[in-house]
N, C-alpha and C positions, 0 to 999 in steps of 0.2 A: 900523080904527084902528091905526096906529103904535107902538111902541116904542121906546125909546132905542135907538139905533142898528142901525135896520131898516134891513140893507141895500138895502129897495126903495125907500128916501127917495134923493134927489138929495142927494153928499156936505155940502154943506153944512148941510142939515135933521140930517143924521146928528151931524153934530160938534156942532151948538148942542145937540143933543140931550142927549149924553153928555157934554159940560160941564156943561149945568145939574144934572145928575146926582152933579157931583162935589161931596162936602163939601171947601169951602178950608179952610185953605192945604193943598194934594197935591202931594206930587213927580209926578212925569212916569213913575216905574212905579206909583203907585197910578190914575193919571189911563187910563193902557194896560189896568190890571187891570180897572178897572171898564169901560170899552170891551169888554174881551174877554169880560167876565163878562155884559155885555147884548147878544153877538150881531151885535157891529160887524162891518163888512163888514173883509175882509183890505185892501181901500184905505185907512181907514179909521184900520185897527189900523196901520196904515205911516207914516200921518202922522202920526200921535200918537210914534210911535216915533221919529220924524226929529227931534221937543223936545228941545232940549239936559236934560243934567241936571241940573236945579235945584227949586227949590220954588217954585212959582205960589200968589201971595195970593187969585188971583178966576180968572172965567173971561175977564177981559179982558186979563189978561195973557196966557194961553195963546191966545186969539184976535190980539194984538199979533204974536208968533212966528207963528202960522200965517199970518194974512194976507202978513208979509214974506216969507216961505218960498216958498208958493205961491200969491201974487197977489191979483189983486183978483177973479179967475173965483170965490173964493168968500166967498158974499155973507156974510161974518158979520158 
């Protein structure tokens, strides 16, 4: 079994991971802290890093930025 942001998941499992984990609305350093706090992998803790800084209502807005950022390779 898996964890939030088990590095041996393929990044995408990671990320929906450690979103669903987040309580909204999060800024973009509590969204990192809690990534870091469950063991994200440093790719991981990079993208989250890469969110501009603002406050995300859900986790579909911070999947909106990531899917533009970097592509449709991750399936979120």
């Amino acid at each position: 079994m898996t964890t939030p942001g088990d590095p041996s998941e393929p990044i995408d499992l990671q990320i929906a991971d450690i979103l669903r984990a987040v309580p909204y609305p999060a800024n973009k350093d509590r969204i990192v802290e809690i990534a870091r706090d469950a063991g994200a992998s440093n790719e991981l803790l990079a993208i989250l890093d890469g969110l501009p800084e603002q406050d995300y209502a859900d986790v579909d807005a911070v999947t909106r930025l990531i899917g533009s950022n970097y592509g449709p390779g991750l399936g979120l």
